[in-house]
N, C-alpha and C positions, 0 to 999 in steps of 0.2 A: 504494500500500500504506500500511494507515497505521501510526502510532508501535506501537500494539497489536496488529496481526498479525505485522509485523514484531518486534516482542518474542516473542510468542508460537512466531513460527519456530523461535525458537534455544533458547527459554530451558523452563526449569519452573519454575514461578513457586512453587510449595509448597517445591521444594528447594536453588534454586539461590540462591546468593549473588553480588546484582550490583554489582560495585566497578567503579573508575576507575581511570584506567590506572595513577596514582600507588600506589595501595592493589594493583592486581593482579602490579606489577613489585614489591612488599615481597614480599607473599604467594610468588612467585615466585623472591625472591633472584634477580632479574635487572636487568637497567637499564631505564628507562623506554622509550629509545628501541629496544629490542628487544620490549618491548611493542607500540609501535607500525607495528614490522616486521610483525609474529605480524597486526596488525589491518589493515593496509593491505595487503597482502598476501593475504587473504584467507580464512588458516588457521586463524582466528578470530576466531568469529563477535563482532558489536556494532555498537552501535547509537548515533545520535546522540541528546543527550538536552542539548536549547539547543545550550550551544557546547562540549560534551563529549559525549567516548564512553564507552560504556560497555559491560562486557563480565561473563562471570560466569565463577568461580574455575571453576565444572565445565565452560565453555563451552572456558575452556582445557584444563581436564583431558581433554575428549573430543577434542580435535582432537591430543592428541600423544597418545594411548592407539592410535590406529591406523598 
């Protein structure tokens, strides 16, 4: 799969906002390493992007909305 379908999987590129995990756990008010639970884990979605992941504000939003 490459970097762009696998983006494409998760994300909307017209609306979504894609931060890092540092930027997602502010956004968030939570601690980084509970971001990282939320992405290794599975609950949400991201992506590696070099030697970071990356993830989007509504990729979080939708995986705790259900």
């Amino acid at each position: 799969m490459s970097a762009t379908s696998e983006l494409k999987s998760f994300l909307d590129p017209v609306n979504d906002t894609i931060v890092n995990v540092k930027q997602a756990a502010k956004h968030y008010s939570v601690s980084v390493p509970t971001v990282w639970r939320w992405l290794l884990s599975g609950k949400v979605a991201s992506m590696k992007v070099g030697s970071s992941r990356r993830t989007s504000i509504e990729a979080i939003a939708r995986a705790f909305a259900s």
